[in-house]
Residue, then its C-alpha position, 0 to 999 in steps of 0.5 A: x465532521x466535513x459534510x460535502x457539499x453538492x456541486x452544481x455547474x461546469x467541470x471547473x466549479x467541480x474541480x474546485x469544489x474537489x478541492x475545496x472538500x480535500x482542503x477540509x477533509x485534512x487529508x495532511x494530517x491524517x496522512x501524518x497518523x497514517x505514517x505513524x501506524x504504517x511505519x510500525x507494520x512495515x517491519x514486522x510484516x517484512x519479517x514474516x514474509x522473509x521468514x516464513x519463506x525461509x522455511x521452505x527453502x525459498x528466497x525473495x528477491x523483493x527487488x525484482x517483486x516490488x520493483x515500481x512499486x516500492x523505491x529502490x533506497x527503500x527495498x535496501x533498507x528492509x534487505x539490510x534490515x532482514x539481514x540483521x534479524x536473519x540469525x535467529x529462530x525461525x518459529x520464534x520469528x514467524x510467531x512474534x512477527x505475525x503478532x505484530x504483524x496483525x495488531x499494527x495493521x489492524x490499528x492502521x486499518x482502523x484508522x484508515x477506516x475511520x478517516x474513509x467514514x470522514x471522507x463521506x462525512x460520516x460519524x465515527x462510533x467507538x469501537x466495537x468486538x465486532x468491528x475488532x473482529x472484522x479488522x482482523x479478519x481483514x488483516x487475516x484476508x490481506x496477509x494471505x492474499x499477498x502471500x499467495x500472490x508472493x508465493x506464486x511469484x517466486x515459484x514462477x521465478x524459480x520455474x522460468x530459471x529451472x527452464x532457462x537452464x535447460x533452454x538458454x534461449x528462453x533469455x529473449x523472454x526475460x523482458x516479457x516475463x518481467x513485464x508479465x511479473x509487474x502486471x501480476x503485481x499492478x493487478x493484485x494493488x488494484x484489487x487491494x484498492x478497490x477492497x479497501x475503497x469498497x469495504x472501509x466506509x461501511x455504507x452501500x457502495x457499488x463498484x463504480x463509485x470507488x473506481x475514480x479514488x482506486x484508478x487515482x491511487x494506482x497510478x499515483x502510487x507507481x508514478x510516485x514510488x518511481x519519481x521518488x526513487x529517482x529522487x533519493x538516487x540523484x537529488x536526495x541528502x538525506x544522509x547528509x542531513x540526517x546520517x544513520x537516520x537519514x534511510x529511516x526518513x526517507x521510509x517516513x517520507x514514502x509512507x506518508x506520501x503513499x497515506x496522501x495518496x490513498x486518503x486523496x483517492x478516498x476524498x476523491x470517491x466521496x465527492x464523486x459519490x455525492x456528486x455523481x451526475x452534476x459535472x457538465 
């Protein structure tokens, strides 16, 4: 266990020590565990959303939802995934997607948890019922918020279209209704940060402790999913190097990049946490 130590002095010495504390905290290795459990949530996840929108007769356009947030290469794979799965039996589906769903976020969540407590230098306890049952609530929680945040942007798209229709004009406002769906989403990410900063460690926290860590990982999340994207359209070879496995790792590589992000912005909580005060 890494206890963070208090640092005294200019803004210099506590950058230092910032980094001294994330270099202890493994924040590399953990964020290689992370991957792991991300990578087995991601596809059931994206099955349940595409699923369960089918039953009303909508469609996602996740390119247009998760644009900025998500790279490019990476929305591909899961459409081309989803389309092989399409075929088969909707409740069938949804019922085996949800299971999978909440079981491997549940266990991501779980360890993320655990390395949050490791950012403040807390002891980890062995699991409890109730620390299972607060999990899956959570998860519950996190599943229906982004649904809900989901449905209501693709009925706005299918209202804007019904009266782009009836008033043609109304494609001068496409750039701002799109401005307007990015916001949206940036909104529902920040409070989803800050959720977990604030709930995860399981000490009293106040708002402002966890908003440099949440500030942090908002922003490097939109700058790196964009730098990322532009990387696999003009520099990458993944497929050279790996072929048909080659959109797998690019996957592996975002999602880990995304956990360095997320333990980054939690390292960075806990060391303004304990040293509240103390930069000059």
């Amino acid at each position: 266990m890494h206890i963070i130590k208090t640092v005294n002095g200019s803004r210099g010495k506590w950058i230092e020590g910032f980094l001294r504390h994330l270099y202890h905290g493994h924040v590399f290795e953990s964020s290689a565990t992370l991957s792991y459990y991300f990578l087995f949530s991601v596809f059931p996840l994206a099955i349940f959303f595409s699923a369960s929108f089918s039953t009303l007769n909508l469609s996602v356009d996740s390119q247009g939802v998760l644009t900025g947030f998500v790279p490019d290469r990476i929305l591909e794979v899961l459409e081309n995934y989803l389309e092989e799965v399409a075929y088969g039996n909707t409740f069938s589906l949804i019922l085996l997607s949800s299971c999978l769903t909440v079981y491997s976020l549940g266990k991501a969540l779980q360890t993320m948890r655990r390395k949050f407590r490791a950012a403040y230098g807390l002891k980890n306890r062995s699991q409890s019922v109730w620390q299972w049952m607060i999990s899956f609530v959570f998860v519950c929680l996190l599943l229906i918020s982004f649904y809900a945040m989901l449905f209501i942007i693709v009925a706005g798209n299918y209202i804007f279209r019904y009266f782009l229709a009836l008033f043609p004009l109304l494609e001068k406002a496409l750039p701002s209704f799109q401005f307007l769906r990015f916001f949206a989403v940036t909104c529902y990410l920040f409070f989803v940060l800050l959720g977990l900063y604030y709930a995860l460690p399981g000490i009293k926290l106040q708002t402002k402790d966890v908003l440099p860590g949440t500030l942090f990982s908002l922003v490097s999340w939109v700058l790196l999913s964009y730098l990322f994207s532009l990387y696999l359209d003009r520099f990458s070879n993944f497929q050279t190097l790996y072929g048909s496995l080659g959109a797998m790792i690019a996957l592996l590589t975002w999602l880990f990049l995304i956990n360095l992000i997320l333990l980054t912005g939690a390292a960075l909580n806990s060391f303004y946490f304990v040293n509240k005060g103390s930069a000059a």
